[in-house]
MIDOGU-261329 format. One record per atom (N, C-alpha, C): atom name; y, x, z. Coordinates in nm, 3 decimals, m for minus. Layout:
REM residues N
<node atome="CA" v="Y" u="X" w="Z"/>
...
//
This chain:
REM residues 51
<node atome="N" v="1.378" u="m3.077" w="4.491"/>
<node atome="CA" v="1.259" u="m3.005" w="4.540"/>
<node atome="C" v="1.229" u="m2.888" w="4.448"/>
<node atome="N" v="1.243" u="m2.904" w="4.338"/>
<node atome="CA" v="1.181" u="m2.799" w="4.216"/>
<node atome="C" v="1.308" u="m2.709" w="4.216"/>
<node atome="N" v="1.409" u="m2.752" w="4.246"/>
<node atome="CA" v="1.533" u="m2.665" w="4.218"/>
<node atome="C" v="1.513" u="m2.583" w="4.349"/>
<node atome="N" v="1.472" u="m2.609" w="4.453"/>
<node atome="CA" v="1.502" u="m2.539" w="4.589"/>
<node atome="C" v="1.415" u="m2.409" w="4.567"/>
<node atome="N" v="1.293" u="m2.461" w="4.509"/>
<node atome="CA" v="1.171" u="m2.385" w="4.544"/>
<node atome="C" v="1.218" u="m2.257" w="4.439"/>
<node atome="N" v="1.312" u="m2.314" w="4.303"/>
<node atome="CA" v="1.295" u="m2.204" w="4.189"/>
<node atome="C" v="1.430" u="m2.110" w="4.191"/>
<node atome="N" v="1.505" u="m2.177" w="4.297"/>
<node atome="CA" v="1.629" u="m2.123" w="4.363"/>
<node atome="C" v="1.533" u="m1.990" w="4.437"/>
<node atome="N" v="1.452" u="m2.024" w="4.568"/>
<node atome="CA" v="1.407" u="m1.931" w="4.669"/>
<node atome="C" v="1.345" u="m1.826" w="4.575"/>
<node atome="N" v="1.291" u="m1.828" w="4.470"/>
<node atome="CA" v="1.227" u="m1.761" w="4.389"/>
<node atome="C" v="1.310" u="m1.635" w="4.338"/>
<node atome="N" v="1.422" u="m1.707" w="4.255"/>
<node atome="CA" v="1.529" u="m1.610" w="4.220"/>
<node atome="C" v="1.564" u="m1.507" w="4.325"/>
<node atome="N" v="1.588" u="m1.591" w="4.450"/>
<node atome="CA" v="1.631" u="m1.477" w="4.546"/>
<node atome="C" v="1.556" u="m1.383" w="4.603"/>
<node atome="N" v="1.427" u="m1.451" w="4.608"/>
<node atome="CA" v="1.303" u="m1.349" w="4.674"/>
<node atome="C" v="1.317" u="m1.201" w="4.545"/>
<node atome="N" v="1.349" u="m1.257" w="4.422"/>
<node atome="CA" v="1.358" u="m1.130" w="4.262"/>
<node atome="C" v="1.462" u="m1.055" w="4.298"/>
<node atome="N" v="1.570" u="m1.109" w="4.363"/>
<node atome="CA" v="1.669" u="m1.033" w="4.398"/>
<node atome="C" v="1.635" u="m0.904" w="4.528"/>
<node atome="N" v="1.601" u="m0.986" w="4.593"/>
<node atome="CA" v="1.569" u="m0.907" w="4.746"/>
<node atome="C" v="1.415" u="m0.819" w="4.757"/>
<node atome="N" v="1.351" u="m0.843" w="4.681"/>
<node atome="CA" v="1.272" u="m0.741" w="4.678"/>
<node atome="C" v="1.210" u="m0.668" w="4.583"/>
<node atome="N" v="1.125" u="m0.595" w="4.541"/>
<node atome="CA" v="1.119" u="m0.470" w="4.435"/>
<node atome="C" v="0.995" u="m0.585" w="4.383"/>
<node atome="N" v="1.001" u="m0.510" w="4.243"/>
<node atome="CA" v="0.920" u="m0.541" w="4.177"/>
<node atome="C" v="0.771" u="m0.608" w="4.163"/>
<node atome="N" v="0.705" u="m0.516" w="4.299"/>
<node atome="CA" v="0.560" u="m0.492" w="4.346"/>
<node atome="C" v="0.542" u="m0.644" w="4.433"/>
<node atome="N" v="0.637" u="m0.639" w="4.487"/>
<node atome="CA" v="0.630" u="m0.732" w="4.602"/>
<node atome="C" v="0.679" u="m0.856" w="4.489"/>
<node atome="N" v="0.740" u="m0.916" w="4.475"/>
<node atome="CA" v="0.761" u="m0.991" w="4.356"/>
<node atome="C" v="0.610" u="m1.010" w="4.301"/>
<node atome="N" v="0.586" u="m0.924" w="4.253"/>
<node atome="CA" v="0.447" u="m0.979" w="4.189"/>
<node atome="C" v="0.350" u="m1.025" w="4.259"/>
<node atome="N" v="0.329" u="m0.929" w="4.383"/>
<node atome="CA" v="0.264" u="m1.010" w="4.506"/>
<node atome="C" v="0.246" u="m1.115" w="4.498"/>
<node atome="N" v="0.348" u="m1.145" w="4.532"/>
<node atome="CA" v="0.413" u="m1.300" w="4.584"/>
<node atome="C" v="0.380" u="m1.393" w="4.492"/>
<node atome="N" v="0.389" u="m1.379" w="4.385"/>
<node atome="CA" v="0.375" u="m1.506" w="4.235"/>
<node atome="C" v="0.238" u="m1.492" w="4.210"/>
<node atome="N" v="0.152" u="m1.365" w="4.276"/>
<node atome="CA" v="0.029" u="m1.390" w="4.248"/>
<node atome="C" v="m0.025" u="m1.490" w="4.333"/>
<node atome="N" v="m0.014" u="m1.459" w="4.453"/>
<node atome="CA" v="m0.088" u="m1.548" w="4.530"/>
<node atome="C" v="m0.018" u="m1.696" w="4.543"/>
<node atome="N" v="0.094" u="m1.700" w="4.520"/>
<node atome="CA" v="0.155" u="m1.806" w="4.494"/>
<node atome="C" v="0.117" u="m1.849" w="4.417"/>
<node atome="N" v="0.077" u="m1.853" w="4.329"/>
<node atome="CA" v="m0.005" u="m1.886" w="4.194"/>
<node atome="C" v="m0.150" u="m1.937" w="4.238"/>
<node atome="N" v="m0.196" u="m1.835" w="4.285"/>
<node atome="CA" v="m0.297" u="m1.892" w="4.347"/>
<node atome="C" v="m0.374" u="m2.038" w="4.411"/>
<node atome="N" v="m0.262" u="m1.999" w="4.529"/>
<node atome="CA" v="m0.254" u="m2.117" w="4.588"/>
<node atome="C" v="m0.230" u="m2.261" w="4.501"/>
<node atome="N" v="m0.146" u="m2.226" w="4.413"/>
<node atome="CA" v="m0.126" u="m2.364" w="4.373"/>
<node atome="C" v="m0.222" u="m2.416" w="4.250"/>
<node atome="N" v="m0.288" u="m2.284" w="4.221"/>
<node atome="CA" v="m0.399" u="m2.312" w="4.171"/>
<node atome="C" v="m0.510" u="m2.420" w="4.214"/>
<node atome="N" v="m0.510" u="m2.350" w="4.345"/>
<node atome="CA" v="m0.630" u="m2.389" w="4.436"/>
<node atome="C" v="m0.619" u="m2.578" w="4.440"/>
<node atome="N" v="m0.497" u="m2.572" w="4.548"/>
<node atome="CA" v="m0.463" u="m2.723" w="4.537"/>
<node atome="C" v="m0.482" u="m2.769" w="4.451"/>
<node atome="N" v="m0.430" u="m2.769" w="4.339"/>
<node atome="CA" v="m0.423" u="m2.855" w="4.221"/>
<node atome="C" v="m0.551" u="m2.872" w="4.159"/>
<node atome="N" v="m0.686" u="m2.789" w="4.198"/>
<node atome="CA" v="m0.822" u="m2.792" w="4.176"/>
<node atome="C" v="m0.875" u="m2.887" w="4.269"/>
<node atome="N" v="m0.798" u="m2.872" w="4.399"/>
<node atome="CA" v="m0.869" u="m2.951" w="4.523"/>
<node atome="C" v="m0.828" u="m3.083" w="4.495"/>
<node atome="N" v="m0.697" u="m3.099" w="4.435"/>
<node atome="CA" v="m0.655" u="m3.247" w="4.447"/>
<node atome="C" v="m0.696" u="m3.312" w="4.345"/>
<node atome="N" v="m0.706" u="m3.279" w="4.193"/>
<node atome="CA" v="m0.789" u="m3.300" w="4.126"/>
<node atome="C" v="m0.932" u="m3.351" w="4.122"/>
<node atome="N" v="m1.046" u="m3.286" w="4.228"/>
<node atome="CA" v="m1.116" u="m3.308" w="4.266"/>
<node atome="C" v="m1.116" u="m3.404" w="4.360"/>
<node atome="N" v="m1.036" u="m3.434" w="4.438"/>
<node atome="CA" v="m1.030" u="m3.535" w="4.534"/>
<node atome="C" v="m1.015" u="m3.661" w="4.491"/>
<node atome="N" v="m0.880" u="m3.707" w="4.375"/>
<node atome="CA" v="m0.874" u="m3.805" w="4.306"/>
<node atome="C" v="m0.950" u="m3.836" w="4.193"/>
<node atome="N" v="m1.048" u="m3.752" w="4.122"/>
<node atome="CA" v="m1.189" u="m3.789" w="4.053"/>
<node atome="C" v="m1.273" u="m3.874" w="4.150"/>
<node atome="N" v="m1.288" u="m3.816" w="4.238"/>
<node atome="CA" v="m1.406" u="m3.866" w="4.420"/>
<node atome="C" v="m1.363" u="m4.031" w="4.473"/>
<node atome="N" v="m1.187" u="m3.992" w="4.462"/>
<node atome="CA" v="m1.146" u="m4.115" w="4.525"/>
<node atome="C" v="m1.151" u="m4.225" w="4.422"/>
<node atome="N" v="m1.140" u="m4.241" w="4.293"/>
<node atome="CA" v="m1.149" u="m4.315" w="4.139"/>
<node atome="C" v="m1.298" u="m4.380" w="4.160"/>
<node atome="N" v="m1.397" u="m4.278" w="4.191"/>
<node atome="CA" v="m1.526" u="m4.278" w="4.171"/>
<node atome="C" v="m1.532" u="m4.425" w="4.290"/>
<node atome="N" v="m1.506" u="m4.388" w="4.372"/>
<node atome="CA" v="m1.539" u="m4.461" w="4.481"/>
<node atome="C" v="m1.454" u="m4.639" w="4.466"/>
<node atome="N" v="m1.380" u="m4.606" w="4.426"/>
<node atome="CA" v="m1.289" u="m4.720" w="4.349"/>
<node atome="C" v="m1.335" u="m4.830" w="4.241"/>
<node atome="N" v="m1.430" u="m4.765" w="4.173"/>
<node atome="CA" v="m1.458" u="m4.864" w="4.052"/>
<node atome="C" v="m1.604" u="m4.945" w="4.129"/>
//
């Protein structure tokens, strides 16, 4: 899974310019920002509810 995703990555560096590249890892970044805030938050909520 991690290899696929950091494979597509390389190639997206290959195939497009610089700008766009950065684009891309920004909001990509983003996003996984986001999730990882949301899911975080979700499994604090779900723990909570647990004990």
């Amino acid at each position: 899974m991690h290899h696929a995703v950091t494979f597509i990555l390389w190639v997206n560096l290959r195939l497009f310019d610089q700008k766009t590249t950065t684009a891309i890892f920004s909001v990509a970044y983003g996003i996984l920002r986001r999730l990882n805030i949301c899911y975080r938050t979700f499994s604090l909520k779900h723990n909570e509810e647990n004990k």
